[in-house]
C-alpha positions as a Markdown table, in Angstrom:
| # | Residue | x | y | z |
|---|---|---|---|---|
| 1 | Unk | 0.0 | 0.0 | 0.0 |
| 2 | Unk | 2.6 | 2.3 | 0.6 |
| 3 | Unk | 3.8 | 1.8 | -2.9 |
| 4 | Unk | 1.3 | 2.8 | -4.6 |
| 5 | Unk | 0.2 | 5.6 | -2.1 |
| 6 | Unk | 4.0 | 7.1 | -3.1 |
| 7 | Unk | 2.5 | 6.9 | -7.1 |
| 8 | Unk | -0.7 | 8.7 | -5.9 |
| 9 | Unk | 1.8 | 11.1 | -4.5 |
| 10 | Unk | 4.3 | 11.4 | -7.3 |
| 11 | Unk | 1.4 | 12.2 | -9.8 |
| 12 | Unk | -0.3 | 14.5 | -7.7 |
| 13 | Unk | 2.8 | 16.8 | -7.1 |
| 14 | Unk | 2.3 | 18.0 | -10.6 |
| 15 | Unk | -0.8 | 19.0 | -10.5 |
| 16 | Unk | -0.5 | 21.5 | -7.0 |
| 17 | Unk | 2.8 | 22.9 | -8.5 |
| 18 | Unk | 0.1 | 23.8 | -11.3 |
| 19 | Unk | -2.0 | 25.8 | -9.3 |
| 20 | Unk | 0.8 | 28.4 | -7.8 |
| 21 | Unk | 3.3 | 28.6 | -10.8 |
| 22 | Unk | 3.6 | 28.4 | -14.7 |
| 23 | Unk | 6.8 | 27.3 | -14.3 |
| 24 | Unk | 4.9 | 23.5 | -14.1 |
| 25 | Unk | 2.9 | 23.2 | -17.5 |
| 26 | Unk | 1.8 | 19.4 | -17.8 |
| 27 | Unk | -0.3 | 18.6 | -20.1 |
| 28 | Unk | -3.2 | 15.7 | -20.5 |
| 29 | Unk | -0.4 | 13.7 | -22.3 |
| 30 | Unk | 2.3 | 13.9 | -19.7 |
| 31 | Unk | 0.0 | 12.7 | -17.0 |
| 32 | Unk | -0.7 | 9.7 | -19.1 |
| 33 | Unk | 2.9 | 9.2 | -20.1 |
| 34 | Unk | 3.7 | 9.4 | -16.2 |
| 35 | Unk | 1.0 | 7.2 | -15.0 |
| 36 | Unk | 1.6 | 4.4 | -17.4 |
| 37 | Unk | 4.9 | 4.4 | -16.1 |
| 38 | Unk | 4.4 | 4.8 | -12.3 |
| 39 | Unk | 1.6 | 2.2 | -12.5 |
| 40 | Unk | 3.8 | -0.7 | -15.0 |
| 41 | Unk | 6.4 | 0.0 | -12.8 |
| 42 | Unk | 4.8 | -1.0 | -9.8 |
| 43 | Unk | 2.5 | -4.0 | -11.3 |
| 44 | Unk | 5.6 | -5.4 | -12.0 |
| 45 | Unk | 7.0 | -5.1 | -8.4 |
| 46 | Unk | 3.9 | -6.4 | -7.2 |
| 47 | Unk | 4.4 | -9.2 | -9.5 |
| 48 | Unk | 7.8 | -10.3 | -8.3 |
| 49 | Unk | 7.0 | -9.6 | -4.5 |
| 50 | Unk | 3.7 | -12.0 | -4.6 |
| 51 | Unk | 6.2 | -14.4 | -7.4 |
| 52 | Unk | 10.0 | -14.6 | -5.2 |
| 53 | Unk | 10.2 | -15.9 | -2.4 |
| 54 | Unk | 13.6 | -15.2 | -1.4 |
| 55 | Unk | 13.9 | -11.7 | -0.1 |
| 56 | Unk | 17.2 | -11.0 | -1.7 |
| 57 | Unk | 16.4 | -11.4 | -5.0 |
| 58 | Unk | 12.8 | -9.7 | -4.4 |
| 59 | Unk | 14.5 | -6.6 | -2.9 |
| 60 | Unk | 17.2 | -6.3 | -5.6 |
| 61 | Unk | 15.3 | -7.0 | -8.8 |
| 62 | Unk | 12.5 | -4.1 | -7.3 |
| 63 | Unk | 16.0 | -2.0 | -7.1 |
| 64 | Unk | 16.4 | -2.5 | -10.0 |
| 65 | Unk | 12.9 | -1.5 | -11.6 |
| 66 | Unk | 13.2 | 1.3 | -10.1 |
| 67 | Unk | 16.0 | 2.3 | -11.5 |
| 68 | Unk | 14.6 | 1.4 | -14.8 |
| 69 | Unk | 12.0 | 3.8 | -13.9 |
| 70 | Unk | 13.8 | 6.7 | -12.9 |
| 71 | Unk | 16.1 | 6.7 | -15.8 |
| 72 | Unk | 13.2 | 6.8 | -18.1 |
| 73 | Unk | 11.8 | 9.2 | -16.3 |
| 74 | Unk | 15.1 | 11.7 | -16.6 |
| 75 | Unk | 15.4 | 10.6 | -19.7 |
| 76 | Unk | 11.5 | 12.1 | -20.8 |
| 77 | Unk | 12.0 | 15.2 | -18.6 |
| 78 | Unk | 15.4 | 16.4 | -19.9 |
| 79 | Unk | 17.1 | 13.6 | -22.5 |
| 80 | Unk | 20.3 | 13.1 | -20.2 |
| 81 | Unk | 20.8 | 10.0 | -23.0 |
| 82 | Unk | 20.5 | 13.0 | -26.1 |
């Protein structure tokens, strides 16, 4: 739960910073984009936590999604890979 309560989080930080500056302009797409993401993201570390048994591996492969996440997620906000 608290997994997905941090997604309900990430994508709601957006939308506040919205309301006070126009320094945040989202649009209907990039809410989609990051939602898509957020929410594959954690399926699949849902997937492997009800799946692997042994902690290890379950803590390092959801690492490791994570990092697959984040680097997309740079890589759509300013193209560190460009």
């Amino acid at each position: 739960m608290l997994g997905w309560g941090a997604v309900a989080l990430v994508m709601t930080a957006p939308l506040l910073a919205m309301q006070f500056t126009s320094e945040v302009n989202w649009t209907i797409t990039d809410f989609v984009f990051a939602g898509v993401l957020l929410i594959g993201g954690g399926a699949v570390i849902e997937l492997v936590a009800w799946r692997v048994r042994n902690p290890v591996i379950r803590i390092g492969f959801s690492l490791f999604v994570i990092a697959i996440v984040a680097l997309i997620w740079i890589e759509a906000a300013v193209g560190i890979f460009h």
